[in-house]
C-alpha positions, 0 to 999 in steps of 0.5 A, spaced: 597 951 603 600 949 597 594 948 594 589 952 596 582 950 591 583 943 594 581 940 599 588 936 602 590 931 605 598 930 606 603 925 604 610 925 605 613 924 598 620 924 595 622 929 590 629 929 586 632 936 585 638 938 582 644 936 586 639 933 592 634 928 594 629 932 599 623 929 603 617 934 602 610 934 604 606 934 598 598 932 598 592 929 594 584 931 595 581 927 600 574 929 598 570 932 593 572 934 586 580 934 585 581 941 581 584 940 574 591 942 576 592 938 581 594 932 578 596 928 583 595 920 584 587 917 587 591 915 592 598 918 595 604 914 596 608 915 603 615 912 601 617 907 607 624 911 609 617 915 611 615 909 615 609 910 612 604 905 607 600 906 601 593 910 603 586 909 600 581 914 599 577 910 605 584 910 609 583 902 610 586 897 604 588 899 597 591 894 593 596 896 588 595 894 580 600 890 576 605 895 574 602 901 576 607 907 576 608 912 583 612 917 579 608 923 577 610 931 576 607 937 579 605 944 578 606 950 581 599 951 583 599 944 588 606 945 591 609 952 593 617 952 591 617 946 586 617 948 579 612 945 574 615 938 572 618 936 578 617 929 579 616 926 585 620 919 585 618 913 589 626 912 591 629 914 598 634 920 598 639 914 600 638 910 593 637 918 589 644 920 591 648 913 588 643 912 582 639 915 577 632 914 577 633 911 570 637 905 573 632 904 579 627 903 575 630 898 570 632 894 577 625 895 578 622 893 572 627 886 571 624 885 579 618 885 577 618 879 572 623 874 576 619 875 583 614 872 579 619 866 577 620 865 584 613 866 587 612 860 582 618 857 586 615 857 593 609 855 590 612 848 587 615 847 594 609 848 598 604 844 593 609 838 593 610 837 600 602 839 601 601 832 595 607 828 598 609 830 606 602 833 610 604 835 616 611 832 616 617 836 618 620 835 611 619 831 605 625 830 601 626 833 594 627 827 590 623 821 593 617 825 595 618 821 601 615 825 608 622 825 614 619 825 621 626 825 625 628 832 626 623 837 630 616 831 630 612 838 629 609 839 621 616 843 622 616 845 614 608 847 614 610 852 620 616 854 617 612 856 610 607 860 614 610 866 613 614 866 606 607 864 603 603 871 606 609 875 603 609 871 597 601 873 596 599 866 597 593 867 602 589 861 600 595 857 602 597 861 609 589 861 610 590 852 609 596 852 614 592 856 618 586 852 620 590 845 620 594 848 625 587 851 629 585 844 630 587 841 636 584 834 634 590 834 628 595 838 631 596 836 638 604 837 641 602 834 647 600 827 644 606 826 640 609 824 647 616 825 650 622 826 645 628 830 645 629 836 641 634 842 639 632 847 644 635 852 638 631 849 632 625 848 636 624 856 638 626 859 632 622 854 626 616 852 630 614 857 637 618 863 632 614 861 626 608 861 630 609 867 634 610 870 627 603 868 623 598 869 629 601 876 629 599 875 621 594 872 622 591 875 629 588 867 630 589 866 638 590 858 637 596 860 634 599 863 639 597 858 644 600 853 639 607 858 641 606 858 649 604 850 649 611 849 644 615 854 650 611 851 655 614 843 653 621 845 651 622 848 659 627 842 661 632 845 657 633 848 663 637 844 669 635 847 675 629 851 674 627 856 668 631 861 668 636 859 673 641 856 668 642 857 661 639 852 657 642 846 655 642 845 647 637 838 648 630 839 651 625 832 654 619 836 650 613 836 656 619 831 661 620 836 665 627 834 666 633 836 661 634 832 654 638 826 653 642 829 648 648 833 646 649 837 653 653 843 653 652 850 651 653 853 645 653 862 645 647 861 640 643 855 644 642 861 650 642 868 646 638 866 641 631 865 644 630 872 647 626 875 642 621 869 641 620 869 648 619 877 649 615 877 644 611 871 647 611 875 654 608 880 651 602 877 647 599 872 652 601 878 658 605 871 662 611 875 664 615 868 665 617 868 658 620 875 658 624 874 665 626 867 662 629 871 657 633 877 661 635 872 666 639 868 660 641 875 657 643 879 664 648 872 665 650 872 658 652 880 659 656 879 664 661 873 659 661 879 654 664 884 659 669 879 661 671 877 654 671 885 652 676 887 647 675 880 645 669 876 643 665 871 648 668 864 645 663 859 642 662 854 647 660 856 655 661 852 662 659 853 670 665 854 673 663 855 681 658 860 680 660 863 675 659 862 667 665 862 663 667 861 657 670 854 654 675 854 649 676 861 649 680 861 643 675 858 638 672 865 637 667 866 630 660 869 628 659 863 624 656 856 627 654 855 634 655 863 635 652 867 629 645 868 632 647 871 639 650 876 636 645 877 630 640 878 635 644 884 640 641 889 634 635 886 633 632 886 641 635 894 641 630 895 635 625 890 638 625 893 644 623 900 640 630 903 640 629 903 648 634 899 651 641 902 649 644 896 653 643 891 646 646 897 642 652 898 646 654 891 647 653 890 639 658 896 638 662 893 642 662 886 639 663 889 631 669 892 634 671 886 636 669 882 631 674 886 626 679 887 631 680 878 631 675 876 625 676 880 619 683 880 616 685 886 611 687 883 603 690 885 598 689 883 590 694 879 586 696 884 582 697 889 588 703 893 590 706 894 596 704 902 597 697 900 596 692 900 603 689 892 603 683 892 597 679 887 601 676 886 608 674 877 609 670 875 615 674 868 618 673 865 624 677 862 629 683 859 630 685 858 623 683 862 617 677 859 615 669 864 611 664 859 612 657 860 609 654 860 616 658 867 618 655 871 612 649 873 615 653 878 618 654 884 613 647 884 613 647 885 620 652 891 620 648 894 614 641 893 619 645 896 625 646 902 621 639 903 618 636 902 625 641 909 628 640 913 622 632 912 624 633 913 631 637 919 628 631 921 624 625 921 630 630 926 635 630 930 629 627 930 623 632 934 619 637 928 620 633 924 615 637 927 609 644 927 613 644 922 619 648 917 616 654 923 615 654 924 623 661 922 626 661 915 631 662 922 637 655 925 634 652 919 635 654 917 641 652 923 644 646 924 640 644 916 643 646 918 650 651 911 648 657 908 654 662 906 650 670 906 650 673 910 646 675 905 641 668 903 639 666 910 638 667 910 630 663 904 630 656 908 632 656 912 626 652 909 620 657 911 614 663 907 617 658 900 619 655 901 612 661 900 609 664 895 612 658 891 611 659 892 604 666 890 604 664 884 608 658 882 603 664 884 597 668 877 599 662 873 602 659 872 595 666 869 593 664 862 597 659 863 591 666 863 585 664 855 583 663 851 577 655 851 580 654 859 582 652 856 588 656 856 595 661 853 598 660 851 606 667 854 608 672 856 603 680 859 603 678 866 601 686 869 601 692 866 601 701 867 601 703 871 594 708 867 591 711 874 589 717 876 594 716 883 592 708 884 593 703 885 598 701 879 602 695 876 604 692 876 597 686 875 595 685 866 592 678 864 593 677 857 593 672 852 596 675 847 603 668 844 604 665 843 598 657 842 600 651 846 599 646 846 603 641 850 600 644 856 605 640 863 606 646 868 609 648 871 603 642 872 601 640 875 608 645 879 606 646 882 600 637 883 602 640 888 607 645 892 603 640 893 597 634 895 601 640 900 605 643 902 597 638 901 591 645 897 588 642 893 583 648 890 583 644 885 589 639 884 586 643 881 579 647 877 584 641 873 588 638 873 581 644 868 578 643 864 585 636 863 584 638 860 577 643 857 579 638 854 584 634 852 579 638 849 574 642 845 580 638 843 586 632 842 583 627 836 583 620 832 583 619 834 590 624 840 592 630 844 591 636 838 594 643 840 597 649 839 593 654 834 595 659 838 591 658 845 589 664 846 585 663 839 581 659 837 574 652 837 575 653 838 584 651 831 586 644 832 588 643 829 595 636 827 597 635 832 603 632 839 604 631 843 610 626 847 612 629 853 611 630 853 604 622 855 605 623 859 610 629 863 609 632 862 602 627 863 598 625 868 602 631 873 602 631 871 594 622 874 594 624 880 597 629 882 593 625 883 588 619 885 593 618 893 593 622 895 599 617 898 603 614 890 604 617 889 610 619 896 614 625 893 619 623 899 624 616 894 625 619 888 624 624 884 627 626 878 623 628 872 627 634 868 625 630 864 621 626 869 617 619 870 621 617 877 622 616 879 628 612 885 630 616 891 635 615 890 642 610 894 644 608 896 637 608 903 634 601 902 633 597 895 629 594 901 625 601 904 622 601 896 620 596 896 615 600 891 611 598 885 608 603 882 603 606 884 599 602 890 597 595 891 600 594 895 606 588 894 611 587 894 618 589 889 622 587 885 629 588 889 636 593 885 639 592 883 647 593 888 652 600 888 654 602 885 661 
């Protein structure tokens, strides 16, 4: 209707006005000559805050030129109610309302460059461990020399899969691929009997599976997950699912590991994502009922231990689980993907389940109420509010690097309400994030108490989030500009008069292990803000990186990353690959690369589609910049 001497096709298109950031319908010809007046782009740009894609004339696969602009003015003729010169942005209002588009486009324009560098980054770890280290787990980085002792399962070569799809590298991901498809190469069952990480095992190899038959769409693949799940069900003592998993698992024993026994909150609430995902490809529900069995036992702790948290390690008393130790409580080691994954699995299930909203609002209650201590700066007065929000664990007081994922995962807990939000009511697209906890709580139909209702409002998760990643990045305050592993972020004010705690970084465990979460996190909070100032500061790590860790055959852990040149250890994990590289790429990705409303991210990075997906067709993606169709998926069960 806005342009009436064209044949239209209509694209949602963000358009900058004065004092606002407004989400218009806007159009381009889709056939036949296009009237001079209409100077629109060949093929119109769906923004991602508009859960949509790049379209192609052909409406299949369009491929984005190096470099090419989406910003373009209008003219009356082509939109009524726009004024001639309007520009049509390719930034969501959330980015427009903190940032002019001049910053955004300088972001942009650096990004562009740097995610060349670190293309080249996943390149040199994959071509060094294709020439040394095929088809081991992992290769270490200064000797080239394959290592063989942690999952015996080509662990690093499934673990790259998907970095090397987001990273454009097709050839590669087609290699691995078709050596993995071919069962006189690659056969679980004749690497005989061993005892594994059931935690590992799931999340880098039937994860990492699951995620590159859903990018791929080769059968073998998933058969290659269900076979891995199939071998790891000894982890169960009494039968699957009638217990929660043992942190070992006697791969195809059918018996439990000879391992470490016990159960830690992340070896039983970090699987359910994988093994839904599962359930629902290969139509054997078993995964699935598996999963929620754990999930219904583990519901029951958390209730118990509300206000409070779920402690770390967890026992059989009679009939009844319980937690052991209850006064270890932390979102770090041995706990942290349990609680990552409560969001995930309400976006997994297409934002079906409010059970898992419910319970993840309650433990980010419960999480600031026990684990965040207020600080104040060193030069602070006693009227003033406490300036910093840190993350601990306890007893003690103690960041560690392996907690910092969480920022990240509050500021993924808000994106995901505010679409909620958006498909009840389109309006809420522009003013969603400024609903108070009791809008939502009604909007959502949420069961909470009462003193978690502020936690349902987008506003008040995403500032804590950043308050969080704020004091997070401080563990990388060392004389490398890498991570410590835990650090003493606060300490006692000399000053009688002042304010206390007080903000005092410093390291307690000097190593660096080439850890993700801070990248995780500062990943999240500039795909909610746009805040350049995330991307800069993964910039310096990647460089850091480089400068530190890097050697003949991949990056290596530091023995101390606050002294001298850091002392390389000849070590890596495959996560550098699968997770740390990765966050650094997307980061400087455009945004829409992954739409976290399709996706859900594993704790090791694999992206995993919605359950049941929207529709494969509303993900014609494939990394980083193309559309085009991808394979049906099976039926459902």
């Amino acid at each position: 209707e806005g342009c009436t001497r064209c044949k239209m096709r209509w694209a949602f298109l963000l358009v900058s006005v004065p004092g606002a950031a407004v989400l218009l319908a806007s159009a381009a010809s889709s056939s036949g000559a296009q009237d001079p007046a209409c100077q629109f782009p060949e093929s119109p740009y769906e923004y991602w805050s508009g859960r949509g894609v790049r379209l192609h004339d052909n409406g299949t696969k369009y491929t984005v030129p190096e470099g090419e602009e989406f910003d373009f003015k209008v003219t009356e003729r082509c939109v009524d109610g726009l004024t001639e010169g309007q520009i049509i942005h390719r930034y969501p209002w959330e980015w427009l309302e903190q940032h002019t588009v001049e910053v955004l486009r300088k972001s942009d324009e650096d990004a562009k460059e740097r995610r060349k560098e670190v293309v080249k980054a996943i390149e040199f770890v994959w071509f060094a461990y294709t020439k040394k280290a095929w088809n081991a787990d992992e290769i270490r980085p200064i000797s080239g020399q394959p290592k063989n002792d942690f999952l015996d399962a080509a662990t690093m070569l499934i673990d790259a899969m998907s970095t090397l799809k987001l990273a454009g590298l097709d050839d590669e991901f087609d290699l691995a691929v078709k050596w993995l498809s071919d069962k006189r190469r690659f056969n679980p069952r004749e690497q005989g009997q061993r005892t594994l990480s059931f935690f590992e095992l799931n999340i880098r190899v039937t994860g990492g599976l699951i995620s590159a038959y859903a990018l791929s769409g080769n059968k073998k693949l998933l058969d290659l997950a269900e076979e891995f799940a199939e071998g790891s069900l000894s982890a169960f003592p009494t039968g699957a699912g009638s217990e929660f998993p043992m942190r070992h698992t006697r791969m195809f024993a059918g018996r439990p590991g000879t391992g470490t026994s016990g159960h830690s909150l992340a070896t039983v609430g970090t699987f359910q994502v994988e093994w839904r995902a599962l359930s629902f490809f290969t139509g054997n529900e078993k995964w699935a009922r598996i999963a929620d069995n754990v999930s219904d036992h583990l519901h029951d702790l958390a209730m118990r231990a509300y206000p409070g948290l779920t402690g770390v390690w967890l026992h059989k008393n009679g009939n009844r689980w319980e937690s052991k130790n209850g006064n270890q409580k932390s979102v770090g080691a041995e706990a942290d993907s349990y609680f990552e994954y409560l969001i995930k699995l309400w976006g997994q299930s297409g934002f079906t389940e409010k059970k898992w909203l419910e319970e993840w609002l309650k433990s980010v209650f419960s999480t600031e109420r026990d684990l965040v201590e207020r600080v104040w700066a060193p030069d602070a007065s006693r009227d003033d509010p406490p300036q910093y929000r840190v993350l601990v664990q306890r007893p003690g007081s103690l960041s560690s690097h392996l907690g910092c994922f969480y920022p990240g995962n509050v500021a993924l807990g808000a994106m995901l309400i505010k679409k909620k939000l958006e498909l009840l009511d389109s309006d809420l697209a522009t003013k969603g994030h400024r609903l108070s906890g009791e809008e939502v709580v009604e909007m959502l139909g949420l069961d909470l108490p009462q003193e978690v209702v502020k936690y349902a409002a987008p506003a008040y998760l995403q500032r804590l989030a950043a308050d969080l990643c704020r004091t997070c990045v401080m563990l990388y305050r060392t004389s490398t500009g890498l991570g410590c592993e835990t650090g003493q972020l606060f300490g006692n004010n000399p000053n009688a008069g002042g304010p206390s705690p007080i903000l005092q970084p410093r390291c307690q465990d000097q190593t660096y292990h080439l850890r993700p979460e801070v990248l995780e996190s500062l990943w999240h909070l500039w795909m909610q803000t746009g805040d350049p100032v995330y991307r800069n500061k993964a910039w310096q790590i990647f460089q850091s990186l480089e400068s530190f860790t890097k050697d003949a055959y991949g990056y290596a852990r530091l023995k101390n990353a606050d002294t001298g040149n850091g002392q390389k250890v000849d070590e890596t994990e495959t996560f550098v690959i699968a997770e740390t590289l990765k966050y650094i790429l997307l980061l400087f990705s455009p945004p829409q690369t992954l739409d976290l409303t399709q996706w859900v991210i594993n704790t090791e990075a694999h992206p995993i589609p919605v359950l049941p997906p929207q529709s494969f067709d509303t993900l014609n993606k494939k990394f980083p910049y193309t559309v085009e169709k991808w394979p049906a998926p099976p039926p459902p069960p």
